[in-house]
PDB file of N, CA, C and O in Angstrom:
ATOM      1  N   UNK A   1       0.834  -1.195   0.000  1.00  0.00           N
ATOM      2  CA  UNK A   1       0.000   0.000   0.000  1.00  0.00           C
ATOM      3  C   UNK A   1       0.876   1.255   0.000  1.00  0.00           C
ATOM      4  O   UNK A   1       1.679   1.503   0.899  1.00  0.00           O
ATOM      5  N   UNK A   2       0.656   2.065  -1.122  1.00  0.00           N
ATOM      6  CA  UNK A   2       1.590   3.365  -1.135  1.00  0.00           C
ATOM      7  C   UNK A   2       1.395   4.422  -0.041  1.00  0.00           C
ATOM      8  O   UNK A   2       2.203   5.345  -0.144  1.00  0.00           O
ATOM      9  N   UNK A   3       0.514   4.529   1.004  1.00  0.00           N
ATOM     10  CA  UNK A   3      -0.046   5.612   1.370  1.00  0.00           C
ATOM     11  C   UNK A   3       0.956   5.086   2.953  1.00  0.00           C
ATOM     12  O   UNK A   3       1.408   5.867   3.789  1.00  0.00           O
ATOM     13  N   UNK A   4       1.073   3.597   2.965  1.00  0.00           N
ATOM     14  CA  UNK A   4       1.914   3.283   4.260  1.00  0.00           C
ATOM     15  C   UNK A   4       3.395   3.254   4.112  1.00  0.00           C
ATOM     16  O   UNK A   4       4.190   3.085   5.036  1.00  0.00           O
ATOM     17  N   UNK A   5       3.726   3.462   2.687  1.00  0.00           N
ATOM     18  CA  UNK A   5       5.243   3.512   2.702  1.00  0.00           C
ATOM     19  C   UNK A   5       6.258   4.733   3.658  1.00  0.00           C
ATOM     20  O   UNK A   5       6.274   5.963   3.632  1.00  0.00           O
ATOM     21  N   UNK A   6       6.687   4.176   4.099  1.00  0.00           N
ATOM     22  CA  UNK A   6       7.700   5.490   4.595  1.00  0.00           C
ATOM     23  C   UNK A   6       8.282   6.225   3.784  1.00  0.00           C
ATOM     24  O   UNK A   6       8.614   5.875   2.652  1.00  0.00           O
ATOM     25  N   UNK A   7       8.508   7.570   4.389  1.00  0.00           N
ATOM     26  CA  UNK A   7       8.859   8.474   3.530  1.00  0.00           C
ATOM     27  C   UNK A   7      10.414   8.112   3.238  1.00  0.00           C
ATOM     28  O   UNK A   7      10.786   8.274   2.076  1.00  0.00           O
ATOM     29  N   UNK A   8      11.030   7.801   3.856  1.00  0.00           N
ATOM     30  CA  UNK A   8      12.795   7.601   3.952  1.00  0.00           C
ATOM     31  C   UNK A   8      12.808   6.817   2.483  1.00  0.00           C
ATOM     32  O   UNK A   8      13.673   7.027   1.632  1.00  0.00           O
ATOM     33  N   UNK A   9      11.753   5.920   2.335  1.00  0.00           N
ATOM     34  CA  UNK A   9      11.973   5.215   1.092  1.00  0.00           C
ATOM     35  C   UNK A   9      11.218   5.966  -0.306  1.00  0.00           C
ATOM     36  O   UNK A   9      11.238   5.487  -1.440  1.00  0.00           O
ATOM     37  N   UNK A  10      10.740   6.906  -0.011  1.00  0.00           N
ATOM     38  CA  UNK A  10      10.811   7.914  -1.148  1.00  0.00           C
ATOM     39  C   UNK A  10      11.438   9.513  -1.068  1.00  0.00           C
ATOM     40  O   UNK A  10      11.185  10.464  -1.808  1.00  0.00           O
ATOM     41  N   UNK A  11      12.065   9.461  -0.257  1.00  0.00           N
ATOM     42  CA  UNK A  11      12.557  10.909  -0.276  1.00  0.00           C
ATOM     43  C   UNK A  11      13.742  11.077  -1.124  1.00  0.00           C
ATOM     44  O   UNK A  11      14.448  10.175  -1.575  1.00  0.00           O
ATOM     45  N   UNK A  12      13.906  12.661  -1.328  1.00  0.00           N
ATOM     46  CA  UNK A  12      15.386  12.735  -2.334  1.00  0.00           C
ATOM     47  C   UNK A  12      16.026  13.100  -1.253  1.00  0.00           C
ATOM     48  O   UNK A  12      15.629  14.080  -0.622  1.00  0.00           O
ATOM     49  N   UNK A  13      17.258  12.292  -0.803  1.00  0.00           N
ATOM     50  CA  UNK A  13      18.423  12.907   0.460  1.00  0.00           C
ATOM     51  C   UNK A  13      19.047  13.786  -0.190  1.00  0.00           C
ATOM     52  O   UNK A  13      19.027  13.855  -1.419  1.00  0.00           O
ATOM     53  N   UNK A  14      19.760  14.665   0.670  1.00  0.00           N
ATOM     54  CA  UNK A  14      20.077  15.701   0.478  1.00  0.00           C
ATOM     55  C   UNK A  14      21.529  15.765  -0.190  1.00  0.00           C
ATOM     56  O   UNK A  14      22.093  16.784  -0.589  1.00  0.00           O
ATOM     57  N   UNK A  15      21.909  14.727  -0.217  1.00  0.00           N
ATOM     58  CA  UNK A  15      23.269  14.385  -0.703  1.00  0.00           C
ATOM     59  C   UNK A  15      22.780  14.418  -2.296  1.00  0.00           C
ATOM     60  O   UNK A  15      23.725  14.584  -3.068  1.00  0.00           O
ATOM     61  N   UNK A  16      21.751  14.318  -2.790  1.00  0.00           N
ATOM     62  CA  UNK A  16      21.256  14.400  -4.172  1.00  0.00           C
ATOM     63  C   UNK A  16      20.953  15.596  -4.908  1.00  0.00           C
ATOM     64  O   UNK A  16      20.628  15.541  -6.094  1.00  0.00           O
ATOM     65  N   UNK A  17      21.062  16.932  -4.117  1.00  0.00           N
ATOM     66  CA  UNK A  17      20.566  18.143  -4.542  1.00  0.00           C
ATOM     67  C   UNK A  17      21.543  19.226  -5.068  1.00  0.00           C
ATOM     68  O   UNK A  17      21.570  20.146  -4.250  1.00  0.00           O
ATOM     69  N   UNK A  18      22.167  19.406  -5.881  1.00  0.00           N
ATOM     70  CA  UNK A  18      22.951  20.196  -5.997  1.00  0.00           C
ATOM     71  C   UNK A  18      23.183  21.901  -5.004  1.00  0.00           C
ATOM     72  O   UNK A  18      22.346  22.756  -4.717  1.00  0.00           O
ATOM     73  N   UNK A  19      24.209  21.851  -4.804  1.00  0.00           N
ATOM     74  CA  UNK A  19      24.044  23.176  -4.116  1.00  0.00           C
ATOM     75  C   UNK A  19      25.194  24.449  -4.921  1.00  0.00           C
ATOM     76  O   UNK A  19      26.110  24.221  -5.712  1.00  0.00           O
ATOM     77  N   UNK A  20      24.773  25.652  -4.426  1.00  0.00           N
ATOM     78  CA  UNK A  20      25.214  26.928  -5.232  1.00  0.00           C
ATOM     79  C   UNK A  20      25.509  27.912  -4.060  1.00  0.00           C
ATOM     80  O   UNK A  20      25.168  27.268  -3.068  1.00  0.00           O
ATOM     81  N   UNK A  21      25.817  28.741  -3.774  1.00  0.00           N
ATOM     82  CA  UNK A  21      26.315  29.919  -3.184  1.00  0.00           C
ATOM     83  C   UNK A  21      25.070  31.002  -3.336  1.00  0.00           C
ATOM     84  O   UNK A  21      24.379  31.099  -4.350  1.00  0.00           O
ATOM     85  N   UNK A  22      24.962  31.554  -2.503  1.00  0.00           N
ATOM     86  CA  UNK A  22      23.584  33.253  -2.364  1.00  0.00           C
ATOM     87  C   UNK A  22      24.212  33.995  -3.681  1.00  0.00           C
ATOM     88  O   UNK A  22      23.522  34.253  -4.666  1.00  0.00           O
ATOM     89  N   UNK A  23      25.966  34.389  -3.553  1.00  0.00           N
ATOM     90  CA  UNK A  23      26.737  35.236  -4.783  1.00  0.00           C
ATOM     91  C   UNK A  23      26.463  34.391  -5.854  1.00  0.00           C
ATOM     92  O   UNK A  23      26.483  35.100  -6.861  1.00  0.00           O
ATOM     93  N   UNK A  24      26.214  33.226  -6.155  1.00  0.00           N
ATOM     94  CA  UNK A  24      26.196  32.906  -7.765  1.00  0.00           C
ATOM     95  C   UNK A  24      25.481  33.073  -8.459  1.00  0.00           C
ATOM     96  O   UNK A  24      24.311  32.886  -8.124  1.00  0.00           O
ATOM     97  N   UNK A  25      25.851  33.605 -10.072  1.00  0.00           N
ATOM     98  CA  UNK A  25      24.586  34.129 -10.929  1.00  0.00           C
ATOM     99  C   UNK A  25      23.813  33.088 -11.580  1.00  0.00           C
ATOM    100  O   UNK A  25      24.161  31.911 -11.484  1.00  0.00           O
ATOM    101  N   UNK A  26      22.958  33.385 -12.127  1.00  0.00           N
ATOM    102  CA  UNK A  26      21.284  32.892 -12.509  1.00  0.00           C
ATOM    103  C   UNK A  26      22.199  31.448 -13.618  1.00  0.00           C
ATOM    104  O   UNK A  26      22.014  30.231 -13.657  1.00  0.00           O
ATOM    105  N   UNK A  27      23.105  32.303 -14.318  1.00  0.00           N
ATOM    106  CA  UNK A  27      23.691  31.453 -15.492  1.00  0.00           C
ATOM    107  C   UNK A  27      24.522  30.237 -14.602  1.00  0.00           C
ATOM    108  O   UNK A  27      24.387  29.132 -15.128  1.00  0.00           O
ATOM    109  N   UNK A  28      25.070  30.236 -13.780  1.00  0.00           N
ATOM    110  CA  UNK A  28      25.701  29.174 -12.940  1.00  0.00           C
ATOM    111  C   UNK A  28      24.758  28.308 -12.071  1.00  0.00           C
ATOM    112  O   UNK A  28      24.988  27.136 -11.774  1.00  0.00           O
ATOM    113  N   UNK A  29      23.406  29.192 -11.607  1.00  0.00           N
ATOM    114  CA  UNK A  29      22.384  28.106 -11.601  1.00  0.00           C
ATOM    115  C   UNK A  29      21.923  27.393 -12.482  1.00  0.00           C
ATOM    116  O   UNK A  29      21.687  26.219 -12.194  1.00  0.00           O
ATOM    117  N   UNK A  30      21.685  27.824 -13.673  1.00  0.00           N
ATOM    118  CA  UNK A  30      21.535  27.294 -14.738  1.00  0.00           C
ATOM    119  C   UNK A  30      22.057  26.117 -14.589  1.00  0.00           C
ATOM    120  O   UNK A  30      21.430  25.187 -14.082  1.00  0.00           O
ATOM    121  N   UNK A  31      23.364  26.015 -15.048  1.00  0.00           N
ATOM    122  CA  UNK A  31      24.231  24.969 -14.883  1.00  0.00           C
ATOM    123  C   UNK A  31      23.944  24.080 -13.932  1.00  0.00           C
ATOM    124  O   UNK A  31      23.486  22.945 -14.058  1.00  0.00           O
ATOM    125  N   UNK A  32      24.205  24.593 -13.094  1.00  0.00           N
ATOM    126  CA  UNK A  32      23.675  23.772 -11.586  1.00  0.00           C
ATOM    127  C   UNK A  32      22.514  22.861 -11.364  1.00  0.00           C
ATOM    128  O   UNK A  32      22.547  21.743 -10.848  1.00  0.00           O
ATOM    129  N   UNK A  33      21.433  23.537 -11.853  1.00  0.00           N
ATOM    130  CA  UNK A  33      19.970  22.900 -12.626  1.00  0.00           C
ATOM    131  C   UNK A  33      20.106  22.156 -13.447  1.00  0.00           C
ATOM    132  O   UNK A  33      19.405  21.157 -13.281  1.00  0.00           O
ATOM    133  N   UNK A  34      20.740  22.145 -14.364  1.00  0.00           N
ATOM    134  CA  UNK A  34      21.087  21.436 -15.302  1.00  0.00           C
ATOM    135  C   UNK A  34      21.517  19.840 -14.814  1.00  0.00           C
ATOM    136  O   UNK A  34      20.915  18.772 -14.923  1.00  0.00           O
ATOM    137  N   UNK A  35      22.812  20.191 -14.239  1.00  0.00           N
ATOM    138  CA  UNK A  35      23.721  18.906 -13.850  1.00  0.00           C
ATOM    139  C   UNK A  35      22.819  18.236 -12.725  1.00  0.00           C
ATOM    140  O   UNK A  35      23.218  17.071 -12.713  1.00  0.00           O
ATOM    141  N   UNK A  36      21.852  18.352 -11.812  1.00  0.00           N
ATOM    142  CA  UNK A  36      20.919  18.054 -11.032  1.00  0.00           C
ATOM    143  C   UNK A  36      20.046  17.431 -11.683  1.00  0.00           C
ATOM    144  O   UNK A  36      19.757  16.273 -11.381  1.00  0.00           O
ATOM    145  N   UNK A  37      19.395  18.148 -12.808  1.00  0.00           N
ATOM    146  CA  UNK A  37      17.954  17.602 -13.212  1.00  0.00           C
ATOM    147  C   UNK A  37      18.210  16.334 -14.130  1.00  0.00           C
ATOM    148  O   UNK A  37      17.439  15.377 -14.203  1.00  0.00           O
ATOM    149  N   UNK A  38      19.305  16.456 -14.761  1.00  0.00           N
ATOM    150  CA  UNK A  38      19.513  15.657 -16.029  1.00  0.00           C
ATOM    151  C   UNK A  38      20.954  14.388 -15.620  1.00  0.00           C
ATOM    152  O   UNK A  38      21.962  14.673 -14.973  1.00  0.00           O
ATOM    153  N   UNK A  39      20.676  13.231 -16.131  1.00  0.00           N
ATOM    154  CA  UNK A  39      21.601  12.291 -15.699  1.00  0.00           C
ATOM    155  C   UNK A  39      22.080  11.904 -17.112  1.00  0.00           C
ATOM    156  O   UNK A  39      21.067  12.083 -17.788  1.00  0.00           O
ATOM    157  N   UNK A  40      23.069  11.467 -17.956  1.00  0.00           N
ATOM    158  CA  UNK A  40      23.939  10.334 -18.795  1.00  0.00           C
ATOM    159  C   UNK A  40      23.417   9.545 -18.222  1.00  0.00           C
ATOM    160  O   UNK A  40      23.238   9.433 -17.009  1.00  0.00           O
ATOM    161  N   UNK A  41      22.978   8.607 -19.470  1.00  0.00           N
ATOM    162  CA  UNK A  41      22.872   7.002 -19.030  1.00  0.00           C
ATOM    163  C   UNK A  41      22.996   6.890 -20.540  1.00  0.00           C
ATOM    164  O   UNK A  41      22.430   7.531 -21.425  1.00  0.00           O
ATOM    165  N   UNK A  42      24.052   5.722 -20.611  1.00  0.00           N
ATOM    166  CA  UNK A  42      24.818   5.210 -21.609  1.00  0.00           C
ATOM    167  C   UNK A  42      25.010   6.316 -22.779  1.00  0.00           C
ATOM    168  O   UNK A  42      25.128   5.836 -23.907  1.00  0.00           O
ATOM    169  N   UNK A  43      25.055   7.698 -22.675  1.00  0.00           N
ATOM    170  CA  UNK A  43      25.200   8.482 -23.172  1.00  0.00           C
ATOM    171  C   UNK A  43      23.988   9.231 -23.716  1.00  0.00           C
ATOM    172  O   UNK A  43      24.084  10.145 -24.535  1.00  0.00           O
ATOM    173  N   UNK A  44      22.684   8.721 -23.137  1.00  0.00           N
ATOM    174  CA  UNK A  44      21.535   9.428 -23.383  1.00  0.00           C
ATOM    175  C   UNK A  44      21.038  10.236 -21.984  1.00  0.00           C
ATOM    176  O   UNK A  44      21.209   9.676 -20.902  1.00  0.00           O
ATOM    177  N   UNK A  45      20.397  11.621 -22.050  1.00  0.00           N
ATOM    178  CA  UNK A  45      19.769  12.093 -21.576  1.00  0.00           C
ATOM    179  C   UNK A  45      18.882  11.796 -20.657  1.00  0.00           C
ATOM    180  O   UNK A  45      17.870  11.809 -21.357  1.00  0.00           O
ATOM    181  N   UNK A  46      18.447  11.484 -19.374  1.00  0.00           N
ATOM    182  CA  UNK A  46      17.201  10.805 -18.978  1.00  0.00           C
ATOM    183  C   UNK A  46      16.591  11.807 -17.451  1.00  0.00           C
ATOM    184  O   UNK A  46      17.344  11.818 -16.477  1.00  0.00           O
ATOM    185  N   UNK A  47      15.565  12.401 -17.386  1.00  0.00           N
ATOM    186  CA  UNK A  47      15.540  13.189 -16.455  1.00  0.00           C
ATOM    187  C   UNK A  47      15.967  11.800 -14.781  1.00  0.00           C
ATOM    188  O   UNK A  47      15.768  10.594 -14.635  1.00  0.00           O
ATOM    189  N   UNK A  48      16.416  12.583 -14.145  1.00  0.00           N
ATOM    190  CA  UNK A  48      17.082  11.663 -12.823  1.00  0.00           C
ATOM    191  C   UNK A  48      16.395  12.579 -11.382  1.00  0.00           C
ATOM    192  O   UNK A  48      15.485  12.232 -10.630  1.00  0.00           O
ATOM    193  N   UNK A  49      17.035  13.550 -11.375  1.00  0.00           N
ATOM    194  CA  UNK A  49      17.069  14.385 -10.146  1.00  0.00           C
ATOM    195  C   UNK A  49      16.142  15.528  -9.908  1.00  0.00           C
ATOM    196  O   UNK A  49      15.355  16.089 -10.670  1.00  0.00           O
ATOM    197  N   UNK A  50      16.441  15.733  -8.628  1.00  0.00           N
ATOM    198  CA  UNK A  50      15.651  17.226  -8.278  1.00  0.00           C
ATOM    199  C   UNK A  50      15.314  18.660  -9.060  1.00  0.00           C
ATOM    200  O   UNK A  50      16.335  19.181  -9.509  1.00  0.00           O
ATOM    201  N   UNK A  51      14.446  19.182  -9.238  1.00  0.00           N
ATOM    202  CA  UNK A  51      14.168  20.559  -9.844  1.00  0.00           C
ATOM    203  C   UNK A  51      14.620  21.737  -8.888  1.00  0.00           C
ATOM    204  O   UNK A  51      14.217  22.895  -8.992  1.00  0.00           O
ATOM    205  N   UNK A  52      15.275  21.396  -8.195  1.00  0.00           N
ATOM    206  CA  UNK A  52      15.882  22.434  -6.671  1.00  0.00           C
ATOM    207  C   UNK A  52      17.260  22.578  -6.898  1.00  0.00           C
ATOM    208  O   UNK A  52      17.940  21.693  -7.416  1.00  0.00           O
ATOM    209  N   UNK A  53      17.647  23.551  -6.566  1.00  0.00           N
ATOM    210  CA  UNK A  53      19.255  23.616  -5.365  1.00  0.00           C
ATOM    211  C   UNK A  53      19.148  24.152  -4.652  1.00  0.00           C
ATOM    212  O   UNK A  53      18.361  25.097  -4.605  1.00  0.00           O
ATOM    213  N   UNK A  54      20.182  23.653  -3.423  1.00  0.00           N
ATOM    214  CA  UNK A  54      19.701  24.323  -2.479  1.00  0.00           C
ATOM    215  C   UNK A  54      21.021  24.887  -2.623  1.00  0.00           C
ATOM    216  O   UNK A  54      21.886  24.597  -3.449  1.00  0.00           O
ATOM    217  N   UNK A  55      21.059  26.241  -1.142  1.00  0.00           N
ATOM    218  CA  UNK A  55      21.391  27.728  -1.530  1.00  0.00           C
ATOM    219  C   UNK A  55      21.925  27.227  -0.295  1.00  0.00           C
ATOM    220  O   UNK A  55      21.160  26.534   0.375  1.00  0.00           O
ATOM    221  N   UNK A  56      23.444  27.502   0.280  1.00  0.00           N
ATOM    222  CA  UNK A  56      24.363  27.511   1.308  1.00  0.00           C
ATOM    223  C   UNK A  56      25.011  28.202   1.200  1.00  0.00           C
ATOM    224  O   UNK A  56      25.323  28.764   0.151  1.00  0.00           O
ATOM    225  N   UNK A  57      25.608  28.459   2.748  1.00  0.00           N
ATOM    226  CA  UNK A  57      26.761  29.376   2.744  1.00  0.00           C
ATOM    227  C   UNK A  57      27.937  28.959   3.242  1.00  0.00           C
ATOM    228  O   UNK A  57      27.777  27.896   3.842  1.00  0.00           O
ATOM    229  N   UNK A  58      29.157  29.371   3.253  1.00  0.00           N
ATOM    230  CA  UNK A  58      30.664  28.396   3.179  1.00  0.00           C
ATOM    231  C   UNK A  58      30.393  27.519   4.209  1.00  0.00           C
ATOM    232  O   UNK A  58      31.103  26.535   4.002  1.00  0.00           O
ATOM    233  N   UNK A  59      29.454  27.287   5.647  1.00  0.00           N
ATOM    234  CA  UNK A  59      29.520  26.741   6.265  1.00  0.00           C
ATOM    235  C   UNK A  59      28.507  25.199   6.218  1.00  0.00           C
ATOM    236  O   UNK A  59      28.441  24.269   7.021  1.00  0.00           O
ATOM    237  N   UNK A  60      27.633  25.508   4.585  1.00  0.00           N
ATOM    238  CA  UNK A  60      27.126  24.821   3.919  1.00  0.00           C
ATOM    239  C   UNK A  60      25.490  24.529   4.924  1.00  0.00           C
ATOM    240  O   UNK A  60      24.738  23.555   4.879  1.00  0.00           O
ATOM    241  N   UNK A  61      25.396  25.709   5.703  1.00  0.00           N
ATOM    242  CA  UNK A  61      24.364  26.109   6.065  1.00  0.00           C
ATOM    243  C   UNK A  61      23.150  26.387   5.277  1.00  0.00           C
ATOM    244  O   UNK A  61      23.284  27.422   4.624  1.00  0.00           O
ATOM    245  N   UNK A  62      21.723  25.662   5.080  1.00  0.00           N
ATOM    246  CA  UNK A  62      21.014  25.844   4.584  1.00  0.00           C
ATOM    247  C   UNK A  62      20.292  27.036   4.171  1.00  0.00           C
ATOM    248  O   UNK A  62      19.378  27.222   4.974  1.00  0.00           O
ATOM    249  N   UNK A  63      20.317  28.099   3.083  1.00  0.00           N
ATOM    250  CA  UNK A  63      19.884  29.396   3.142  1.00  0.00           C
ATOM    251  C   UNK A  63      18.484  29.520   2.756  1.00  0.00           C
ATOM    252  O   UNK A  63      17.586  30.235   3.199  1.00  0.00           O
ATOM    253  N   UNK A  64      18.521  28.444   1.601  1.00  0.00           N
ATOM    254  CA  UNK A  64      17.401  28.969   0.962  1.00  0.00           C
ATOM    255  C   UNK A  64      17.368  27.765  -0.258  1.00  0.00           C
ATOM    256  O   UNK A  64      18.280  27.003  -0.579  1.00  0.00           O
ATOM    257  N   UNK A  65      15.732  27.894  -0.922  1.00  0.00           N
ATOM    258  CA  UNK A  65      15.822  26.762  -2.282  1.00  0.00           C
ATOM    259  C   UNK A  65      15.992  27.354  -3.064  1.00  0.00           C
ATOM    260  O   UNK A  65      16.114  28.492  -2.613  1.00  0.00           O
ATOM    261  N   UNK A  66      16.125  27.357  -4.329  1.00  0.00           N
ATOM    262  CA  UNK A  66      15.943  27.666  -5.542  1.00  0.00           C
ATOM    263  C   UNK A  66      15.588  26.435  -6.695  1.00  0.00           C
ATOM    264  O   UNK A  66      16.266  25.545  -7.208  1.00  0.00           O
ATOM    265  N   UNK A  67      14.055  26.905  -6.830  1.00  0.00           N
ATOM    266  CA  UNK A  67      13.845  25.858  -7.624  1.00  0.00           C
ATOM    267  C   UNK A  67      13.422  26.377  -8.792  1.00  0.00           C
ATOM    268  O   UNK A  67      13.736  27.488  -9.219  1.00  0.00           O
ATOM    269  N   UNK A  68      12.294  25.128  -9.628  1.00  0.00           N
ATOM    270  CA  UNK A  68      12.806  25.486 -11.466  1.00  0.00           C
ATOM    271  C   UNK A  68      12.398  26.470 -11.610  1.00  0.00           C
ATOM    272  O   UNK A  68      12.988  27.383 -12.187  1.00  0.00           O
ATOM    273  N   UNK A  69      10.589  26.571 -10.814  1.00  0.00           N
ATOM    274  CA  UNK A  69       9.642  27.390 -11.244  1.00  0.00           C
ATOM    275  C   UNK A  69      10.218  29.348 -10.986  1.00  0.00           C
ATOM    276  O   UNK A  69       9.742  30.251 -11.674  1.00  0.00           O
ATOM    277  N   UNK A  70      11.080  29.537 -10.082  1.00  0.00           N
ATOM    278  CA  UNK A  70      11.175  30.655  -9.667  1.00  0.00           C
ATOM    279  C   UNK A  70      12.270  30.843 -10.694  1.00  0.00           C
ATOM    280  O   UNK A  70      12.269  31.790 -11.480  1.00  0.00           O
ATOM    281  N   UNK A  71      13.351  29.759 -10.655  1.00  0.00           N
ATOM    282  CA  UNK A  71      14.564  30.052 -11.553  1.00  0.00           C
ATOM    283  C   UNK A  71      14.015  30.724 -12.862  1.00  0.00           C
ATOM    284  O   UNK A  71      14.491  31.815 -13.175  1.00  0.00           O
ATOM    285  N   UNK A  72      13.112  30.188 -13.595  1.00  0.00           N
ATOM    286  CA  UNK A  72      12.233  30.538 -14.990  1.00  0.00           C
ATOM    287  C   UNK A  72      11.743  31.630 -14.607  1.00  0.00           C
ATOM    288  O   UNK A  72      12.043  32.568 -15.344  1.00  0.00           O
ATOM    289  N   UNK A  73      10.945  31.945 -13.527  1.00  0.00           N
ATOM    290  CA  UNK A  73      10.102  33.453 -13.288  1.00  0.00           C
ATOM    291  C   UNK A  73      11.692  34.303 -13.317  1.00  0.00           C
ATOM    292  O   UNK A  73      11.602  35.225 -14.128  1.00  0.00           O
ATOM    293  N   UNK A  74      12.449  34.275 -12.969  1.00  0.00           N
ATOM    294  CA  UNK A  74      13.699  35.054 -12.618  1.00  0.00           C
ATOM    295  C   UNK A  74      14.484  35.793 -14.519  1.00  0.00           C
ATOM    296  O   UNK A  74      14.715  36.869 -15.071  1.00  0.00           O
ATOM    297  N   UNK A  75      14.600  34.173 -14.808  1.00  0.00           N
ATOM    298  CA  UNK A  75      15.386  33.887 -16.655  1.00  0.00           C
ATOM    299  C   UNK A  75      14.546  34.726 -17.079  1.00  0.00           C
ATOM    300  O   UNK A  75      14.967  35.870 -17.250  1.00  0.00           O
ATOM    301  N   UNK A  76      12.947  34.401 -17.416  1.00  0.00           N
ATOM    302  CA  UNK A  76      11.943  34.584 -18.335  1.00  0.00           C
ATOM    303  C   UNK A  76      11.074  34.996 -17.686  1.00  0.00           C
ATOM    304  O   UNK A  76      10.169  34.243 -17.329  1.00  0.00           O
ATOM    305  N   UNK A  77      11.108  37.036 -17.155  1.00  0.00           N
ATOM    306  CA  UNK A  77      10.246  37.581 -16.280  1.00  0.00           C
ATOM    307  C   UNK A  77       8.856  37.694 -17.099  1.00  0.00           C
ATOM    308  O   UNK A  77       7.732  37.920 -16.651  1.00  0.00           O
ATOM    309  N   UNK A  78       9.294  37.455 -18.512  1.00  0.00           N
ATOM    310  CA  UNK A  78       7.310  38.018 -19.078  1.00  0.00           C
ATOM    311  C   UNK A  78       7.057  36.413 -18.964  1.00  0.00           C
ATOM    312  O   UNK A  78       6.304  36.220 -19.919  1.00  0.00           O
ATOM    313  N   UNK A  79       7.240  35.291 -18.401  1.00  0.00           N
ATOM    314  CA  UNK A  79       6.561  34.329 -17.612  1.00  0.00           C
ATOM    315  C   UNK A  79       6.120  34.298 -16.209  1.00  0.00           C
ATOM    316  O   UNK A  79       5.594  33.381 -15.579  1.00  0.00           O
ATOM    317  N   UNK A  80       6.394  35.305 -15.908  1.00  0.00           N
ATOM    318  CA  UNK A  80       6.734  35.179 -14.529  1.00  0.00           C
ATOM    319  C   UNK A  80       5.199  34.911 -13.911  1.00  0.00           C
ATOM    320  O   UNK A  80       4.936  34.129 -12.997  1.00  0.00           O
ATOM    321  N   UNK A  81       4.093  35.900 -14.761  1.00  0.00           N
ATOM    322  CA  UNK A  81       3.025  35.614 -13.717  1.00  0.00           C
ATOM    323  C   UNK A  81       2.054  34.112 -14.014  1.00  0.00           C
ATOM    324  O   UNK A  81       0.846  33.907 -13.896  1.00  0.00           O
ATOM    325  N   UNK A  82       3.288  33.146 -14.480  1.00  0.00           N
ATOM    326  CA  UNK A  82       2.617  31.752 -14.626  1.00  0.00           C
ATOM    327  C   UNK A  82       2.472  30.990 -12.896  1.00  0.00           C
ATOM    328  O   UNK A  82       2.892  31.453 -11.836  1.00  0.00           O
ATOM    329  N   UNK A  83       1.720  29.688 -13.150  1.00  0.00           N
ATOM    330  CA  UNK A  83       1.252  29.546 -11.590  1.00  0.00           C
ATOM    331  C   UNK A  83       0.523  30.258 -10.826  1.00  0.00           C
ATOM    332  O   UNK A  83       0.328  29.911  -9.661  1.00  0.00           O
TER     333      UNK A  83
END
């Protein structure tokens, strides 16, 4: 029954999320998004990972998310009032 599974056995750990710096620009999230969302497998494309990074600071202190939907409102502001 899916509704009794534990969460531990569906969660994304945090060791899976790419992380970025508060100073890094939109284009290095990009990237960052990128290498997160998208995996190689046998040299094809296959979505894998999180639509997030999370946002630390040198002490790798949790700041903040950044995920796809805001990243896009941010890139592509005449989208912005989507959602």
């Amino acid at each position: 029954m899916p509704l009794i599974k534990p969460i531990i056995d569906i969660m994304i750990p945090l060791e899976n999320y790419a992380t970025i710096n508060p100073d890094a620009t939109l284009r290095q999230a990009a990237l960052s998004l990128r290498q997160s969302f998208f995996e190689l497998d046998g040299g094809m494309r296959t979505v894998a990972g999180p639509r997030a990074i999370l946002v630390t600071d040198e002490d790798e202190k949790l700041l903040g998310i950044l995920d796809f939907k805001s990243f896009l409102k941010n890139y592509f502001p005449q989208i912005g009032g989507l959602g």
